[in-house]
C-alpha positions in Angstrom: 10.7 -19.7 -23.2 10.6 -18.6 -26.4 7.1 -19.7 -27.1 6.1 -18.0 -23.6 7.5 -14.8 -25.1 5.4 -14.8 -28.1 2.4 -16.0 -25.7 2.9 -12.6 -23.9 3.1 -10.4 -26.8 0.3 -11.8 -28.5 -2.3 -13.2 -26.2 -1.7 -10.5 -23.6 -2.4 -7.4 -25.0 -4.9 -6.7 -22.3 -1.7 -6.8 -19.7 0.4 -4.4 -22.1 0.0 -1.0 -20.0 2.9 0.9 -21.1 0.2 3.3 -22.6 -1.1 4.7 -19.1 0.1 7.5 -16.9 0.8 6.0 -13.7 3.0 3.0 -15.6 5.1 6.2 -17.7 8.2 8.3 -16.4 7.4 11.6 -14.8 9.8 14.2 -16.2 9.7 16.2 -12.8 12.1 13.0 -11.4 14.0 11.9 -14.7 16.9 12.2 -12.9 16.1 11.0 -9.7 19.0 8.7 -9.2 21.7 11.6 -10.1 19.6 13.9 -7.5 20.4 11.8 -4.6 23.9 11.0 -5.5 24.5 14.5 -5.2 22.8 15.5 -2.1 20.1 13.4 -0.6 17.9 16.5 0.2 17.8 17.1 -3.4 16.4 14.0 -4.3 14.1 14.2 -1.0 12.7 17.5 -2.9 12.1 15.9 -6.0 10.2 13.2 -4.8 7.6 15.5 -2.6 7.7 17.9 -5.9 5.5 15.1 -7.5 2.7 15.1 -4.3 2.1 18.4 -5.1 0.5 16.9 -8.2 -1.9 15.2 -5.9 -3.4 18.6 -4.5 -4.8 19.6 -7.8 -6.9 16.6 -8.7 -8.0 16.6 -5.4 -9.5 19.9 -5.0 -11.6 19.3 -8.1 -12.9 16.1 -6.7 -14.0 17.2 -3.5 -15.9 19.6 -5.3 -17.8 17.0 -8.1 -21.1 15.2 -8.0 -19.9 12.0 -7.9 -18.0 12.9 -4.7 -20.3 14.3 -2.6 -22.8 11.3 -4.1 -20.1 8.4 -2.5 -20.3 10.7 0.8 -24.1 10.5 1.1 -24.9 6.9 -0.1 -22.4 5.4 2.6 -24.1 7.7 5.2 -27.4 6.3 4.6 -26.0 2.7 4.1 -24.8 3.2 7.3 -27.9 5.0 8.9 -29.7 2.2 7.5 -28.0 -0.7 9.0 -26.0 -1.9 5.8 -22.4 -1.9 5.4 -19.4 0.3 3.9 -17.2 -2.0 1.8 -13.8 -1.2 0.7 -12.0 -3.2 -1.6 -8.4 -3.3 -3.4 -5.2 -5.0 -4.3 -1.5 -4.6 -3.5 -1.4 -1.2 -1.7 -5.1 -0.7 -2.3 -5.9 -3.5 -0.7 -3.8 -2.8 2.4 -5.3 0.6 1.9 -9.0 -0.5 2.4 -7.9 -2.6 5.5 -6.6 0.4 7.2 -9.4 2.5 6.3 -11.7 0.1 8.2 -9.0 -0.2 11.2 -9.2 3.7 11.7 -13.0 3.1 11.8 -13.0 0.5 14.5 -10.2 1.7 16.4 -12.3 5.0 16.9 -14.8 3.5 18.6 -12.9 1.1 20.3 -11.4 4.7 22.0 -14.3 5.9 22.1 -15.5 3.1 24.5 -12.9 3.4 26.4 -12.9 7.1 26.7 -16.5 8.3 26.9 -18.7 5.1 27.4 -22.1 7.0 27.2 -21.2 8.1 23.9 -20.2 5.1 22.9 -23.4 3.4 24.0 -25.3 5.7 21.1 -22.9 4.8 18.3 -21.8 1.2 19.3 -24.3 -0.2 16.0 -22.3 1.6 13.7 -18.8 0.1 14.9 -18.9 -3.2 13.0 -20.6 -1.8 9.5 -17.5 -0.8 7.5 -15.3 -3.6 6.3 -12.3 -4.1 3.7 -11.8 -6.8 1.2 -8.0 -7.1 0.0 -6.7 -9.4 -2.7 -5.2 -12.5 -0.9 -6.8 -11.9 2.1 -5.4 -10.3 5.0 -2.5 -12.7 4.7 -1.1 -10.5 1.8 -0.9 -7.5 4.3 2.6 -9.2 5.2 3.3 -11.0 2.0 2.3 -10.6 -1.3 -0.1 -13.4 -3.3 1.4 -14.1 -6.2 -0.8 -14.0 -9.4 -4.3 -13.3 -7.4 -5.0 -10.1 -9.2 -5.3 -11.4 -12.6 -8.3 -13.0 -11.5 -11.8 -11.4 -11.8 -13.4 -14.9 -9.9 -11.2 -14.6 -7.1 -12.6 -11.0 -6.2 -16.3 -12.0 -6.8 -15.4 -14.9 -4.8 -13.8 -12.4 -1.6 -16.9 -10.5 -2.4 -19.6 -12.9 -1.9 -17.8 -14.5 1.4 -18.0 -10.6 2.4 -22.0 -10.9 2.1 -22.0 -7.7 -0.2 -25.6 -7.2 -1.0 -28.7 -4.7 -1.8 -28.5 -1.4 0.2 -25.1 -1.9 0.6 -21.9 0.3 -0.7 -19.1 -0.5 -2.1 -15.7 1.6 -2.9 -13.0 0.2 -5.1 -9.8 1.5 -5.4 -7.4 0.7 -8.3 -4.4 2.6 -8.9 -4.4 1.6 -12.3 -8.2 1.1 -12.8 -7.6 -2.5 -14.5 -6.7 -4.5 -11.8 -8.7 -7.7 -12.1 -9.6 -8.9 -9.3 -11.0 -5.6 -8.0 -13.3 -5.5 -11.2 -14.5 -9.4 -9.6 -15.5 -7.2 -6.8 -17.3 -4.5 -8.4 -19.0 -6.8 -10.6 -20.1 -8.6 -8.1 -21.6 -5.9 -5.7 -23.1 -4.0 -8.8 -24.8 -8.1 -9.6 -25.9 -7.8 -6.1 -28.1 -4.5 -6.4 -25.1 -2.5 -4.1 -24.6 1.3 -4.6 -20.7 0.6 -6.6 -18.0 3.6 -6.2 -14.5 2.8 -8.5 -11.6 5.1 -7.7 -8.6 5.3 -9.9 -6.1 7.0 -11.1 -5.8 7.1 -15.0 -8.2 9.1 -17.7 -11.4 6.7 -17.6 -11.5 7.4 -21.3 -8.4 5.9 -22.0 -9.1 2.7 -20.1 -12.4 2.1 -21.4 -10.9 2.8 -25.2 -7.9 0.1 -24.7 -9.2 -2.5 -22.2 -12.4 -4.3 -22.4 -12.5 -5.4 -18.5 -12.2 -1.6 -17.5 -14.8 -0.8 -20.2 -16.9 -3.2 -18.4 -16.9 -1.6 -15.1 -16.2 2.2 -16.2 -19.4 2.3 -18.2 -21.9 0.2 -15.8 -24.8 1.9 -15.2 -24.5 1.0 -11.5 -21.2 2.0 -10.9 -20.3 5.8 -10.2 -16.8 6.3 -11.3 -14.2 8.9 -9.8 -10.8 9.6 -11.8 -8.2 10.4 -9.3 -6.2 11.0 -12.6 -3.0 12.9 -11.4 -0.5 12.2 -13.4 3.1 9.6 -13.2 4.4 8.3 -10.0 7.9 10.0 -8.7 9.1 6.5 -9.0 7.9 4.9 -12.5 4.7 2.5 -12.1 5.3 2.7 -8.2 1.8 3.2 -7.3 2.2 2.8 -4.0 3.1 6.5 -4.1 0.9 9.5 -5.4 -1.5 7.3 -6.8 -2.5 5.4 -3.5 -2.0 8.8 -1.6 -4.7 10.4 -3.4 -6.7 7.4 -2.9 -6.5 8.0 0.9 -7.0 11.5 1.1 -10.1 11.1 -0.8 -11.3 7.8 0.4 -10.3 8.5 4.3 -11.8 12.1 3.5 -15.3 9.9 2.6 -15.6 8.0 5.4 -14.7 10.6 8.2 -17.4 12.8 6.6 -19.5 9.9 7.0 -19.0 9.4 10.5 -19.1 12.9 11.4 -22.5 12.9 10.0 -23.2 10.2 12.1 -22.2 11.2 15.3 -24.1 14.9 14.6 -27.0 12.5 13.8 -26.5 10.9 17.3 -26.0 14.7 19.5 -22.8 13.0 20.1 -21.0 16.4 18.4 -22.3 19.9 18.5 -22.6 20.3 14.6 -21.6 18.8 11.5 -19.6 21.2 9.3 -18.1 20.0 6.3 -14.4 20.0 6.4 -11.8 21.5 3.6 -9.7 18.3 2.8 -7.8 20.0 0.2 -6.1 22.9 1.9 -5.6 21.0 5.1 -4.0 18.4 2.4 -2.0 21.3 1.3 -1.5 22.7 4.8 0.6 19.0 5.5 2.6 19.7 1.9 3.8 22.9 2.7 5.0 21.8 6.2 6.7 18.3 4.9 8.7 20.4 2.6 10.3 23.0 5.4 13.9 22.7 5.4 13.2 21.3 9.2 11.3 18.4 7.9 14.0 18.1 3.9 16.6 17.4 6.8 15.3 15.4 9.4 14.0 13.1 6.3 17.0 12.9 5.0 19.3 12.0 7.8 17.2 9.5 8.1 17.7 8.3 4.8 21.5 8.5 5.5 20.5 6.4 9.0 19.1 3.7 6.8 21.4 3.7 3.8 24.5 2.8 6.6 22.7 -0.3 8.1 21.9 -1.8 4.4 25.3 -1.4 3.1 26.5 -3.0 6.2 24.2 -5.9 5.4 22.2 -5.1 8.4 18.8 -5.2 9.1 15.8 -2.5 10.4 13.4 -3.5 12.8 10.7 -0.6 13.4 8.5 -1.1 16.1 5.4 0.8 16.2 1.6 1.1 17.9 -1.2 3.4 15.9 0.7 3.4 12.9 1.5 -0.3 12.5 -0.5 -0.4 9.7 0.7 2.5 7.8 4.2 0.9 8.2 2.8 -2.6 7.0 1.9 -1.1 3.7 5.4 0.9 2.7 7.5 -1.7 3.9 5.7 -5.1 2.6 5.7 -3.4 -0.7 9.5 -2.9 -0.6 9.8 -6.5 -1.9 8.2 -6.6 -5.0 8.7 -3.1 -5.9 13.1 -3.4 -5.3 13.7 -7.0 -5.4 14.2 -7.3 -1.7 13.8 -10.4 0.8 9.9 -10.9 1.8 9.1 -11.0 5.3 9.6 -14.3 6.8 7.8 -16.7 8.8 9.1 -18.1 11.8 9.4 -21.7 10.7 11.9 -20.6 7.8 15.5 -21.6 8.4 15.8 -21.4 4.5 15.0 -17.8 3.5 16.9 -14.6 4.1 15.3 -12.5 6.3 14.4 -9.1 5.1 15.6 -5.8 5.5 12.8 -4.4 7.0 10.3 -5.3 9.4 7.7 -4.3 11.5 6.7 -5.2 15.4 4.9 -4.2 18.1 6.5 -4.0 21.7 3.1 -3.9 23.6 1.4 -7.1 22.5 2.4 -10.9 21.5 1.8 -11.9 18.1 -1.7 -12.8 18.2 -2.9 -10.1 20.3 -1.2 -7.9 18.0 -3.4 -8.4 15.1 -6.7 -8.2 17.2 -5.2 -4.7 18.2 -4.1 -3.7 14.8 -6.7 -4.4 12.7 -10.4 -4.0 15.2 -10.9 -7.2 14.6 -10.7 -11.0 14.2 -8.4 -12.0 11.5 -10.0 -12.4 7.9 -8.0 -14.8 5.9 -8.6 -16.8 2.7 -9.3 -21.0 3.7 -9.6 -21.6 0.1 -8.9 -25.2 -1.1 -8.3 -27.3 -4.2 -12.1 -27.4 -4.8 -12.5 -23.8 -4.3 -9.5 -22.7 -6.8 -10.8 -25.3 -9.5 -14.7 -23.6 -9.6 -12.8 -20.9 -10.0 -10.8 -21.2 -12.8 -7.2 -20.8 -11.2 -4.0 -21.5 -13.1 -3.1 -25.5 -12.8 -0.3 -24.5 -10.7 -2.5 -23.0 -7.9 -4.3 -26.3 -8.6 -2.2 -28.3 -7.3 -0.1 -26.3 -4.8 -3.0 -23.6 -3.0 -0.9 -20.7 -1.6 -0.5 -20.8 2.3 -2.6 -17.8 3.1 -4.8 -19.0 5.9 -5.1 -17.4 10.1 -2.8 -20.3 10.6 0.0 -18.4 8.2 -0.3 -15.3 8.8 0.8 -15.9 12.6 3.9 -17.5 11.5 5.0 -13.7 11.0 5.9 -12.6 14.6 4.8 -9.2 14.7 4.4 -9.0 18.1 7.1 -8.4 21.4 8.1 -12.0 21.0 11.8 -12.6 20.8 13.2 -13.0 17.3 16.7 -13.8 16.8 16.8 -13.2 13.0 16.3 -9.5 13.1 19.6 -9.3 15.1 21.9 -11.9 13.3 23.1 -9.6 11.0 26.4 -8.0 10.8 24.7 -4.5 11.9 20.9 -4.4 13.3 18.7 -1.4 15.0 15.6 -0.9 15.9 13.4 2.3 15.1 10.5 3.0 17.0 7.7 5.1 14.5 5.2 7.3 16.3 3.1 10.1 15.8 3.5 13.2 17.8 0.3 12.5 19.8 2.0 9.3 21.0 5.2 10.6 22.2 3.9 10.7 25.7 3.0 7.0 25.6 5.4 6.0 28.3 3.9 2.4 28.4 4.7 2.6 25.1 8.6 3.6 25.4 8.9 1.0 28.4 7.9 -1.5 25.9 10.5 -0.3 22.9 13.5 0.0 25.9 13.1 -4.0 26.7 12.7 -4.8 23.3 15.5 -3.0 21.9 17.7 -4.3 24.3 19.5 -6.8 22.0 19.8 -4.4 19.3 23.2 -2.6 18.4 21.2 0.2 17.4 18.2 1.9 18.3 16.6 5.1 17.3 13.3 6.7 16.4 11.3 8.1 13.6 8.2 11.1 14.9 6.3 12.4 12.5 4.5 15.8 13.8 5.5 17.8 16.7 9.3 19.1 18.2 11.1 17.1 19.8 14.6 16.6 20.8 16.4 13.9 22.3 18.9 12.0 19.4 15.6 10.6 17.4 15.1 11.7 14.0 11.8 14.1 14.4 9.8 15.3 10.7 7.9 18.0 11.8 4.3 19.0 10.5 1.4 20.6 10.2 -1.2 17.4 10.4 -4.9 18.3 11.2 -6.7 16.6 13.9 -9.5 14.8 13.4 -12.0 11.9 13.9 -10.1 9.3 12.0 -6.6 11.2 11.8 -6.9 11.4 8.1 -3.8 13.8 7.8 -2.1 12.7 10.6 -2.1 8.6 8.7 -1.4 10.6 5.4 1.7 12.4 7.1 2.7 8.8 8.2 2.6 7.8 4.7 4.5 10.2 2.8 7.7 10.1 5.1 8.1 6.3 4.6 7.1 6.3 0.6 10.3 9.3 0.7 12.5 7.3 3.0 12.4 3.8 1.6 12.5 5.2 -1.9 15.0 7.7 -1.0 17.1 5.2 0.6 17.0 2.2 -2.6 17.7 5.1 -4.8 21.0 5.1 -2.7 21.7 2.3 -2.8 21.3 2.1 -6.8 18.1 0.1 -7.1 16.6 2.7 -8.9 17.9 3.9 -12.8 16.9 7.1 -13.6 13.4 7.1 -12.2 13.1 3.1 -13.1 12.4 0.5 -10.7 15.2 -1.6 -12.4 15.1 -4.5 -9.8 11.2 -5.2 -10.2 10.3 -8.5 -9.4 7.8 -10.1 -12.3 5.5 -12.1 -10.0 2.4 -11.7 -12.5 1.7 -10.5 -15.6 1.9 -6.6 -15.2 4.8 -6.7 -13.2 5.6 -9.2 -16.7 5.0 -5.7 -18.8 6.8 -3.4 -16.6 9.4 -5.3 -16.5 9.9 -5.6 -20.4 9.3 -2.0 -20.6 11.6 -0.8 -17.9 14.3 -3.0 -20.3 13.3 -1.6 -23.5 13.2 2.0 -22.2 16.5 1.4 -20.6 18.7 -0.5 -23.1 16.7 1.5 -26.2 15.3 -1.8 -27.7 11.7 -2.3 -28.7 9.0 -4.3 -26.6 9.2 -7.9 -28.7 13.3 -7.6 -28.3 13.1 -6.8 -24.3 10.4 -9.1 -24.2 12.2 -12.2 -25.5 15.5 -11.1 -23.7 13.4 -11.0 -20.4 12.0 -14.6 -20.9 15.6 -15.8 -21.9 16.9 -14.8 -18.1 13.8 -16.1 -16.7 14.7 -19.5 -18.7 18.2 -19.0 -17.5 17.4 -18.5 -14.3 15.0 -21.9 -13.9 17.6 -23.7 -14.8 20.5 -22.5 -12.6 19.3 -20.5 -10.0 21.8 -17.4 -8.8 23.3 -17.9 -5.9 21.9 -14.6 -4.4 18.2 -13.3 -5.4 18.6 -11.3 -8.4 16.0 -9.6 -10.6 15.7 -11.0 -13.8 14.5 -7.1 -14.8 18.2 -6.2 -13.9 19.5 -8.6 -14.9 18.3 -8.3 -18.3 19.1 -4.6 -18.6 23.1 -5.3 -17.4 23.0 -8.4 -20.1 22.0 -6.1 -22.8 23.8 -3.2 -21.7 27.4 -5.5 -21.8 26.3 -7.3 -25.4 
């Protein structure tokens, strides 16, 4: 391992990232672990204090050039019978699949509710589509290694039939993920109109790394820099980073499709719509002392299940998605039990996981997503051409439609979400659902087994035992806010709730798996900043547990991150 160290500190310099914003500490949350352990709301407050730092960046950006020019080239991509493609990794990438879900579901209701209308519009249903690293396959479970590849995103981009009139918007928290470059690179190759959202200076990334340099400063790519500072949790992009990616992204595309449907005389008028202060508007509400408290006793509601090694089963409908993304990202961000397939009598199962009580498995998807399922059939052959490691070679990842449905995420019975000591199950709706009674029939017979059950609303006043957050989330086309509101009480509760459970130092995500190489460099840094030793010391100590680790496995799934620090820490 030694050698592997030197390797990484050497040879990957282009994976050493400790110099941008969203992978540094935010001072606001320093003490983020303290702040909980001394009164949950407290640490519930310094976690939204952080998404005010969202609103700022986001004002300016509505207002710039390059803003209103995404807008207007995916209307007339649209109007002229090419395609809106979205493309991203991790929580990006689960990001741009649920950006083209609230596309497709809204004229799948649309059909159902006012079928003239629909008749006018129906062309426009199937033009907006997502490309995510892995496939859809890594909604559930995360691909190992896949975004250090540039091929494997030109390769997802090509099978997406990206090509001249069409638009592409990439989204990178980071702005160096590789296999989003692939995509852009492609599509800019192809003669497409190329939009790259991050969210770190673009001078800074084109200064230190030559693949961001490489996209930042193509002629046919139009960059916006969603730059808005650290995360609340350390490198967890999943928070502020990818909610300003929404907002501005979801913001996009409604505007498009309200421009569509004025187009049509399907609406009155088209007037444009202030994004920012109805962004702000849902702030100000989350952080009432209604909504602090309701937030976190559901924190407290969680924090009691895990400690008695119990598990969480949330069952949801229009926000499945939204769900998806916070809790598949638990895994790799605290070192927690992936989602399992039905098959595996090996694996824990996970803490968390997420069902629907309305459809069976493979209905479910269909439902979920608008769609047919779009999953990567990629084979030896495929992987070689493309330059893959050895080890993806010779063992391609399981990712295929055939995969994917192992996960049962539908109202199918599932005995390992109630074999714990403790289990519940948490229904998550919106307050326009509430009066889904279909719906609540569903939960009722699928909760039955549970020895706990419960639910999460996020808008509206309810009252009734279930934990209800409310606030002020704007109506609208695609339910920009109301998905965003969605979003920001489950990136608060399940960081909230591993904070209290001490998977968190300081603001540190000290359990971080190191499944490719930037998780690699977080990890090593999260050690050095923690046990005060430089980079090439934390880096060697890091590869010494990973050695350690190969060679006797511990008996319960540890990080090697952790590990590391509590090694250091005793020595």
């Amino acid at each position: 391992m030694k050698s592997q160290a030197e390797n990484f500190i050497n040879n990957e310099k282009q994976f050493h990232l400790g110099f941008l914003p969203t992978e540094q500490s935010n001072p606001k949350t320093k003490k983020l672990d303290e702040a909980f352990a001394k009164n949950i709301s407290d640490g519930v407050r310094m976690l939204q204090s952080v998404d005010r730092d969202v609103l700022e960046m986001a004002e300016k950006i509505f207002g710039s050039k390059e803003y209103a020019s995404m807008c207007e080239n995916a209307f007339t991509a649209i109007l002229n019978g090419n395609k809106i493609v979205f493309s991203g990794c991790g929580a990006t990438g689960r990001l741009s699949i649920l950006l083209e879900s609230m596309w497709r579901k809204f004229f799948i209701k649309l059909k159902a509710e006012n079928p003239g209308a629909y008749a006018s519009v129906s062309e426009y249903e199937s033009r907006v589509f997502s490309i995510m690293t892995g496939g859809d396959y890594a909604l559930v479970r995360s691909v190992e290694s896949f975004e250090d590849y540039q091929e494997f995103g030109r390769q997802q981009a090509r099978e997406t039939g990206i090509e001249k009139g069409d638009v592409l918007i990439a989204i990178t928290e980071g702005g160096e993920t590789s296999s989003v470059i692939g995509t852009v690179k492609e599509a800019a190759e192809e003669g497409a109109k190329v939009f790259l959202l991050f969210n770190n200076p673009a001078k800074l990334l084109s200064e230190k790394l030559e693949r961001c340099r490489e996209a930042i400063e193509n002629q046919s790519v139009t960059v916006l820099d969603l730059h808005c500072g650290p995360m609340a949790l350390s490198g967890s992009t999943r928070m502020q980073a990818t909610t300003s990616e929404q907002l501005i992204a979801g913001a996009a595309l409604e505007t498009v499709l309200k421009k569509l449907l004025a187009e049509k005389k399907i609406s009155k008028s088209f007037a444009a719509e202030d994004y920012g202060a109805n962004f702000k508007k849902l702030l100000q509400s989350l952080e009432s002392e209604k909504a602090v408290s309701a937030i976190s006793s559901y924190i407290e509601f969680e924090e009691k299940i895990y400690r008695s090694e119990g598990l969480i089963s949330y069952y949801a409908d229009e926000y499945l998605l939204d769900i998806f993304t916070d809790t598949t990202e638990r895994a790799p961000t605290f070192m927690l039990p992936p989602f399992k397939k039905k098959d595996d009598d090996i694996s824990p199962p996970s803490w968390a996981f997420v069902k629907t009580p309305l459809h069976s498995t493979e209905k479910a998807w269909h439902e979920i997503l608008g769609r047919k399922l779009r999953c990567l059939e990629w084979n030896k052959e495929t992987y070689g051409k493309m330059g893959a490691s050895e080890k993806i070679i010779k063992n391609p990842p399981l990712v295929g439609e055939c995969d994917i449905l192992k996960f049962i995420i539908g109202n199918e019975k599932d005995p390992s979400r109630l074999s714990a000591n403790e289990n519940a199950a948490v229904f998550v709706l919106g307050a326009s659902e509430m009066n889904n009674a279909e719906f609540m029939k569903a939960f009722n017979e699928a909760s039955a087994g549970y020895r706990k059950k419960s639910g999460l609303i996020v808008g509206g006043f309810y009252k009734g035992g279930f934990f209800n957050v409310p606030c002020n989330a704007v109506k609208s086309p695609l339910s920009v806010m109301e998905h965003l509101a969605v979003k920001l009480v489950l990136n608060t509760v399940s960081t909230g709730t591993m904070v209290r459970l001490g998977k968190v130092t300081g603001n540190w995500m000290s359990c971080v798996e190191v499944t490719n190489k930037k998780l690699m460099d977080r990890g090593v840094r999260i050690i050095s900043e923690l046990c005060g030793v430089g980079y090439n010391e934390a880096c060697h100590a890091l590869h010494e547990t990973l050695e350690e680790f190969s060679a006797k496995p511990p008996s319960k799934k540890n990080s090697p991150v952790k590990h590391t620090v509590n090694k250091l820490k005793r020595g």
